[in-house]
N, C-alpha and C positions, 0 to 999 in steps of 0.2 A: 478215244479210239487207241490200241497198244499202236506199239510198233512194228508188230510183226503186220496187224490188220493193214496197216497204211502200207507198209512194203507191199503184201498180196494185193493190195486196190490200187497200187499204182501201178505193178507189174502188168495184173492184168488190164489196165485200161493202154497200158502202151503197147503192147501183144501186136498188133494189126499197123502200128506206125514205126517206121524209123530204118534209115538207111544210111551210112556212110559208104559213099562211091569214091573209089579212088581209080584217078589214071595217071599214067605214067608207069613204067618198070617200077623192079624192087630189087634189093640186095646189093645192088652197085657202088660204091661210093659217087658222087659227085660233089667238086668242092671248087670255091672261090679261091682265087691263087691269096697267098698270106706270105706276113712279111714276114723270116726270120729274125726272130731276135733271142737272148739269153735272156734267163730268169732275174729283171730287174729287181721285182718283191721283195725284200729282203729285210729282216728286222733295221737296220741301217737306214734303208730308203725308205722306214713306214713313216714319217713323218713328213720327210719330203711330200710323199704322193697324197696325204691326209690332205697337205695345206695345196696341192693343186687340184684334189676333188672341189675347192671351191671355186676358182679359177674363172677367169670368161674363159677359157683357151678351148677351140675344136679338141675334141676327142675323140680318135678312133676305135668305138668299140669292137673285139671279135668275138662273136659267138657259134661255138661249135652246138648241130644242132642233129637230128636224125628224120630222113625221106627218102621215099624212091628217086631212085634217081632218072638221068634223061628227063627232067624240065629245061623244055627248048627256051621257055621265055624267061629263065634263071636271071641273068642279067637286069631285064627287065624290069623285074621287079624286087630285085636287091637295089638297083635307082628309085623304085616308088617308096621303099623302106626306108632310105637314106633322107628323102626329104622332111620325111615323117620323123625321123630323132634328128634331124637339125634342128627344125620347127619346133619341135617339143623338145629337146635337150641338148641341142647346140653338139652331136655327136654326128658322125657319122656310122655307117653300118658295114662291118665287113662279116658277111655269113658264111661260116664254112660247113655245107651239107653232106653228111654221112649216110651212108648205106647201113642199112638193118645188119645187113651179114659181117659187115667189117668197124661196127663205127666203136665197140670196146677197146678192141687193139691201138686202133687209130689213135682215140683220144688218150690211150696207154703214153703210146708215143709221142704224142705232143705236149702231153705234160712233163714227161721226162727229157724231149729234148729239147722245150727253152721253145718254142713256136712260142710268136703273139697271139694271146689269147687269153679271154679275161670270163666269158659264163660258158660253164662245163655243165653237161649231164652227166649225174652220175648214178647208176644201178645201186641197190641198197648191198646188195651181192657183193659191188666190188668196194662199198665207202670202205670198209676197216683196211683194207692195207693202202686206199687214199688219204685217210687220217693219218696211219702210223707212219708214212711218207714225205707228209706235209705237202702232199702234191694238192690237197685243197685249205680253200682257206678258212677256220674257225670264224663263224659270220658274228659271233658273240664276242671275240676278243681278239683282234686285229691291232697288234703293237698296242695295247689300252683301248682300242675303240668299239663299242656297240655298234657294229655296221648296219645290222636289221634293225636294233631300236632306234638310232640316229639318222638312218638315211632308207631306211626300208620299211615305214612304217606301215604303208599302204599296203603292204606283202599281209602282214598281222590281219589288217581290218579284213580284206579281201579271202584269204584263207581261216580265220581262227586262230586264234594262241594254241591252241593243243596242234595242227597240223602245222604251222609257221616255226615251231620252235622243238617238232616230235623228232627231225633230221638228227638225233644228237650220236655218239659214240666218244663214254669218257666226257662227256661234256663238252666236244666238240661240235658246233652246230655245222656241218657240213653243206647245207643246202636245205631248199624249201621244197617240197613235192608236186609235181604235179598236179592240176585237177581234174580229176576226172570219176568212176564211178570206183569202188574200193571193193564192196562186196561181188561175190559171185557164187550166187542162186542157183543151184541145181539143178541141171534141167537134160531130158528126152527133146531130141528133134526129130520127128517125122514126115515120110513121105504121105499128104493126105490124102492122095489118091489110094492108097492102101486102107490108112485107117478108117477111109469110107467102105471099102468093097468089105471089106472084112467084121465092121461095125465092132470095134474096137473097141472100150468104152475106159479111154486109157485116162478119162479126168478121175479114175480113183486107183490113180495109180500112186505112189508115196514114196517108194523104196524101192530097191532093188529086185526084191522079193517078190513085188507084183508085176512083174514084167514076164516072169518064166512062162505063163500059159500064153502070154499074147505072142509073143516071142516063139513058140514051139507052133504056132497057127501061122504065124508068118513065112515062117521055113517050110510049113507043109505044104502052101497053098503059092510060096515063089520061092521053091526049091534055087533058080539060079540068081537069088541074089542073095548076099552077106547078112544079115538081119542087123548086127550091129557089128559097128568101123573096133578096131581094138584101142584104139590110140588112148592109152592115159585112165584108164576102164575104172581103177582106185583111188588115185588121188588129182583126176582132172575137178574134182571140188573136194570137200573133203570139212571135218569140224576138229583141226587142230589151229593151233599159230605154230605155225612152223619155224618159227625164233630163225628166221632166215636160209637156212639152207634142209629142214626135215631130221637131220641128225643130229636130234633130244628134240623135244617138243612140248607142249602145255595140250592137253586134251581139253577139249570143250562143247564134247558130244551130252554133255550134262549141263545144260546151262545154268543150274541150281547149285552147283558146285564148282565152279571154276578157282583152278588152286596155281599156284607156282611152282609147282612137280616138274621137274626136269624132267621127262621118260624116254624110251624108247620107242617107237613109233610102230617098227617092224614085229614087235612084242605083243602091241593092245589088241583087245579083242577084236576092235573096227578094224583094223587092217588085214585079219586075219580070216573074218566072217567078208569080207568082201571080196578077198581073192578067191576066197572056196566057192562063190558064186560065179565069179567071171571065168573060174576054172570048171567049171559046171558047162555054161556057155559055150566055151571052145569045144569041149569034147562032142555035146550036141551038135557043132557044126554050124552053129549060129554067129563065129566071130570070124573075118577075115582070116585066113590062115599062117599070111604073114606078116600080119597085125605088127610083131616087134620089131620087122625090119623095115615095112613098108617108109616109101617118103609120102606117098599120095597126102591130101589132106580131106577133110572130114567132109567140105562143100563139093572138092573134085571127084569125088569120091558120088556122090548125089549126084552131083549134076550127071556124071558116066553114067546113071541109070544100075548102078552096081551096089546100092545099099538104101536097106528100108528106113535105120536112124542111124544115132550117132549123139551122146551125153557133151554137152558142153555147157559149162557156166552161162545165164541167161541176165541180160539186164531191161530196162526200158528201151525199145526202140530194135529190141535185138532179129525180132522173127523178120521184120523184113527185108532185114539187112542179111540176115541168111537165103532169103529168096533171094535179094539180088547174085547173090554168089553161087548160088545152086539153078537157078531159073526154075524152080518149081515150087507149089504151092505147099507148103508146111503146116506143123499146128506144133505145140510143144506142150511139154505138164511139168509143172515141178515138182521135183523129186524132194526130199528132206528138207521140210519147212526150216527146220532150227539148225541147217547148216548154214545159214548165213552171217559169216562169223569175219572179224577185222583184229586184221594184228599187224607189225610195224610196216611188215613186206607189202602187205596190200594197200597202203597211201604212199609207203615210199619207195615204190616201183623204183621209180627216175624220181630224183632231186637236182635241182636247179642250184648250182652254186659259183664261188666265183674260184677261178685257178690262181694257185700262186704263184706264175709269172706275172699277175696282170700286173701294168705299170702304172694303174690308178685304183685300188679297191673301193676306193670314195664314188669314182663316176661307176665302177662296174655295180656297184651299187646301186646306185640311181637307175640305171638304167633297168638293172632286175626288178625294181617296184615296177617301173614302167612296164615292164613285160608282163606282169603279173596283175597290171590293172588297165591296162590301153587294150580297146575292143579293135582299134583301127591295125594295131602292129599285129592282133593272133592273127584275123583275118587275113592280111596280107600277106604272114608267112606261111599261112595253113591254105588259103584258096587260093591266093594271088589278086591281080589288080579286080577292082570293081566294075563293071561293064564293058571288061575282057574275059577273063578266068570265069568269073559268076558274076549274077545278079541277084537282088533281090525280090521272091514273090511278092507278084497284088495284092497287097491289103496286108503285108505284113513288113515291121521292122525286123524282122528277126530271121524268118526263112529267108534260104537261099538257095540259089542251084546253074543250073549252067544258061549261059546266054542263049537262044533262037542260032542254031546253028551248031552248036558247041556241044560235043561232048566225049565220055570218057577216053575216045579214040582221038581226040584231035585237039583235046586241051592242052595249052602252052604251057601252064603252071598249073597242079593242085596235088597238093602234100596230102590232105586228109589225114594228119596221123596230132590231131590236138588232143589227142591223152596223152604224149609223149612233149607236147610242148608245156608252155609254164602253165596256162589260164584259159583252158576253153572255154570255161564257165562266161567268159566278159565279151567271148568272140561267137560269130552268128550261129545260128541252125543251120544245119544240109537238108536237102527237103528228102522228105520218108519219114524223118526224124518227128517225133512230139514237138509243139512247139515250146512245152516247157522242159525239156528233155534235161536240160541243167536244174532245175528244181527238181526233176524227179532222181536224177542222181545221187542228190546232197540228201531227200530225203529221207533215199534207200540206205544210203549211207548208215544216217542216223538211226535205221531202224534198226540195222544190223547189231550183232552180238558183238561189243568190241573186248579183246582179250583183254586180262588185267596187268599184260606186258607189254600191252600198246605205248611205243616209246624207247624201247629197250631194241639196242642192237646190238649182238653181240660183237666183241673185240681177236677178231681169229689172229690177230695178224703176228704173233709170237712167234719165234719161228718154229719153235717145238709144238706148238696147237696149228700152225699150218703145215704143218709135214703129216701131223693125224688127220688133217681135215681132207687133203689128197689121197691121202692110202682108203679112207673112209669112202670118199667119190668116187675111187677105181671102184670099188666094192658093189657101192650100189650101181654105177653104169654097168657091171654084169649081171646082175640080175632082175632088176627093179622093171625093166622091158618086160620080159617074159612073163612075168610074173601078172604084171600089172594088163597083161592082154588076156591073160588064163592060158598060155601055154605050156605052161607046165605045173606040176602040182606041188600046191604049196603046203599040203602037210610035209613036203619031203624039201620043195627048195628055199622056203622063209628061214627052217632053222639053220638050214645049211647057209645059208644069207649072214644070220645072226651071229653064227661062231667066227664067220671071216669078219665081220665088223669089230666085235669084241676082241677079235684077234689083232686089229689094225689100230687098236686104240678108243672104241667108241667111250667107253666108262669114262675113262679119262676126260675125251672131249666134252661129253655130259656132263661129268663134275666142273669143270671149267667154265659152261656155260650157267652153272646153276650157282656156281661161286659169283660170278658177274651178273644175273637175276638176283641174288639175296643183296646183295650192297645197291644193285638200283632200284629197289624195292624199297630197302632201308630209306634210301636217300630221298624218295621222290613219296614217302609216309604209305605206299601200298602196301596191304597184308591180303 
């Protein structure tokens, strides 16, 4: 069977399962009080702290981490944590929990001002000016030491050689990836109460292009709702690798072709045939009207009863995890089979690595395999305690869900955000969810299109290529909104887009990344 066939039969057999519920607020910080101290790390003290990684001695680990905040039973189970790496690694645990909306800054700040603290998350976005920094620590050569091959090797077995050691920049291994699903399948969400009344016949839908008559029935027949949300309309999926920030790119809408072309993105014909469509859209009166400005979001959005669909990336388990958020019944089709494409951005969202203040990289070490292979440590910092926070379903090791009484309103602890921690893959099921919902991720994975720059991150941090890369982002935060909802017409505002890019440096930034694509090319034998 290809791998495209396995991805469509797994997609479709997990359609109808799979939920992640989360309670508790979000965006807030909440964090464990931590001790000040200065950046002890230092090539001077790398030997010291080598020879006390073997040590009997307690050691307190700090890990910065990302969750809603307001977990009333925080405490609680920062003590079930603690017993759990004394037991297994004679450490203790100090967790310091960050909010969605602030925890870039935060961790900015705590690397730079000397906070205790030893495993960082870090965005692929922000590694290159944490590398050119030295605010994280190369896990491949620390004062001489192999720290993933000498003390992390379980990280290897657990993730693979290609995702365990893809973190790189310069040869810098910065961090191991999270696990979680990578690709993201194209996909229509609909309301099915509609696409029944109206008998839709939306499984041979493919493209964009097959959308316009159902979409023009939908408007006739529920004039007062939105047909489709604007949000992201062109590149909410999309068949480039985006070489991490979209400005220059590798196309790979040809999967019989895939080259190491630097290009321009705003230029290709896909970006251009897709806007003329979504700008098609809007004038019909089919798109929210202030799609660019709106904050709503694409569930709240449904749930108001204010929109028919809304495109977002689909994976196993996804449709009923959209009913929970929507409270209504759905159906979805996927759109462009052969967008399913993997490049560095999409495994290394978040990478797990260790900070150069810590004042032991030997135990911060150890302790990242641990996190990276202990089922008992994801669960307890992704659900919380075992018959408090959740239980396990009847007849199953694996599902879980909330205790006889307990739920999203009045649970003490549940993060639910284990794509952003190290290893979901090793920690339980949420119930809705597949029960093999980690198998079918890894398989989707595999099945996907992966770029032939998988590994390659580019190096902005120059100060002359980060001053283009700014002027570049003002650029596109003017117009990539509008554009991207179809409010305005892109015969007229793409070029106009194009000459301010090229004005601010893009050629340049382009040749810079395609100069750093040819030498890691060279090096790592890709042609």
């Amino acid at each position: 069977m290809s791998k495209k066939r396995i991805f469509a039969f797994l997609l479709a057999a997990s359609l109808s399962a799979g939920a992640l519920v989360s309670c508790g607020g979000g965006g807030e910080s909440s964090t464990a009080s931590t001790e000040s101290s200065g950046s002890t790390t230092t090539a001077e003290s790398g030997s010291e702290a080598a020879s006390s990684g073997s040590s009997d001695e307690t050691y307190q680990i700090t890990m910065c981490y990302p969750g809603p905040a307001d977990q009333t039973d925080y405490q609680k189970v920062m003590d079930a944590i603690n017993e759990l790496t004394m037991e297994e690694l004679n450490m203790t645990f100090n967790g310091i929990q960050l909010g969605f909306g602030d925890w870039t800054d935060r961790i900015r700040l705590m690397l730079t001002g000397g906070e205790k603290l030893d495993i960082v998350p870090t965005f692929a976005t922000q590694a290159s000016a944490y590398v050119s920094q030295n605010l994280v620590l190369n896990l491949l050569d620390w004062n001489g030491v192999n720290l993933l091959d000498e003390y992390g090797s379980g990280i290897v077995e657990a993730v693979g050689e290609e995702q365990a050691y893809g973190g790189q920049i310069n040869g810098v291994l910065y961090g191991i990836p999270s696990q979680k699903e990578a690709m993201g399948t194209a996909g229509v969400v609909m309301r099915k109460d509609i696409v029944d009344e109206l008998g839709l016949d939306y499984e041979n839908w493919h493209t964009y292009e097959d959308l316009y008559d159902a979409f023009a029935q939908v408007h006739e027949a529920h004039p007062e709702l939105n047909v489709v949300s604007g949000t992201n309309l062109i590149t909410q999926f999309y068949p480039y690798d985006s070489l991490n920030d979209s400005l220059g790119v590798l196309m790979m809408d040809d999967p019989d072709n895939l080259t190491l072309d630097v290009i321009n993105l705003y230029e290709t014909d896909y970006y251009n045939t897709q806007a003329a469509i979504v700008h098609e859209w809007y004038t019909n009166g089919w798109v929210m009207l202030d799609a660019a400005t709106t904050t709503e979001t694409n569930s709240g959005l449904m749930r108001a009863g204010n929109l028919f669909c809304y495109m977002s990336p689909i994976k196993p388990g996804f449709l009923a995890q959209e009913e929970s958020l929507t409270g209504r019944e759905l159906v979805t089709q996927v759109l462009y089979e052969d967008w399913d494409i993997i490049g560095s951005l999409n495994i290394h969202y978040v990478n797990w690595g260790i900070a150069h203040q810590s004042e032991d990289p030997v135990k911060a070490m150890e302790f990242l395999e641990f996190a990276f292979t202990n089922g008992e440590f994801e669960d307890l910092l992704n659900f919380g305690i075992e018959g408090e926070h959740y239980v396990h379903m009847d007849g199953s090791d694996v599902m879980v869900t909330y205790p006889e009484g307990v739920d999203a309103s009045n649970c003490g602890y549940h993060l639910a955000v284990g794509w952003a921690l190290p290893n979901q893959f090793v920690g339980s099921v949420w119930e809705g969810n597949p029960e093999d919902v980690w198998e079918q991720y890894k398989a989707c994975n595999e099945a996907s299109l992966w770029s032939k720059a998988y590994g390659f991150i580019p190096d902005t941090s120059a100060p002359e290529i980060a001053n283009i890369q700014t002027a570049l982002t003002n650029v596109y935060n003017t117009y990539t909104k509008s554009i991207e909802c179809g409010a305005v017409d892109p015969e007229t505002v793409i070029p106009q887009m194009n000459q301010e890019l090229y004005a601010a440096g893009l050629q340049e930034y382009m040749d810079e990344k395609q100069r750093q694509l040819n030498e890691w090319a060279e090096a790592n034998g890709v042609s």
